[in-house]
N, C-alpha and C positions, 0 to 999 in steps of 0.2 A: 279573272275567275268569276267577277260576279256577272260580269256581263251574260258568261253563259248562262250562270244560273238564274238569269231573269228569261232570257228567250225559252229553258225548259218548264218553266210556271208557264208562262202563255200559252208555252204547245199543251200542256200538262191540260189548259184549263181550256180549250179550245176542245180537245177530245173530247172534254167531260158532258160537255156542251152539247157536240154532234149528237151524244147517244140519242138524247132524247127526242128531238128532231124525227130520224128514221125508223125511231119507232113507230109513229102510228102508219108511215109507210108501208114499215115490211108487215104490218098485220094485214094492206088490204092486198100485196102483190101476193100472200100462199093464199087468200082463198081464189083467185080467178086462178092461177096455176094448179091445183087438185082440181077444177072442173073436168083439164081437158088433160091431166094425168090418166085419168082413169081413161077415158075411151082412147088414149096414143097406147095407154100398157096393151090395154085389149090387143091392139094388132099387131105391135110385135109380136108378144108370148110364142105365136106359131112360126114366125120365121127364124128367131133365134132355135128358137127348140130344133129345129134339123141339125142348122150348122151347128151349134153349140158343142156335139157330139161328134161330128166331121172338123171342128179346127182343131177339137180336143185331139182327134187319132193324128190330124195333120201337125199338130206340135211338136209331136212324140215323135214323127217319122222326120221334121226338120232339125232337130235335136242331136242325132246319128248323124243324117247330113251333113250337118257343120261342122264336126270336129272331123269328121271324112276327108272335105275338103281342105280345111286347117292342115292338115299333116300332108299332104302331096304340097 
């Protein structure tokens, strides 16, 4: 029993450890990621926006579909 309870302190303190570390990491990976957020949203927005509204009617209509074929 104490065995374990040594190897859970090490992991315990090993965690505590990591955090700080990738902290000053993940501050510098979201600013170069929002640079090129904003100009990827840009060009979706219009291709989603058609289908967005045709897979919407298409879900609806495969929906019927499937308990149609369920039952034969």
């Amino acid at each position: 029993m104490l065995n374990q309870g040594e190897p859970a302190f090490v992991q315990a303190q090993q965690q505590k450890v990591s955090p700080p570390p990738p902290s000053p990491v993940v501050a510098p990976h979201p600013s170069p990621d929002p640079v090129p957020s904003p100009p990827r949203q840009s060009s979706p927005p219009p291709i989603p926006f058609g289908p967005v509204p045709c897979s919407g009617v298409a879900s609806t209509e495969t929906i019927p579909d499937i308990p149609s074929l369920s039952r034969p």
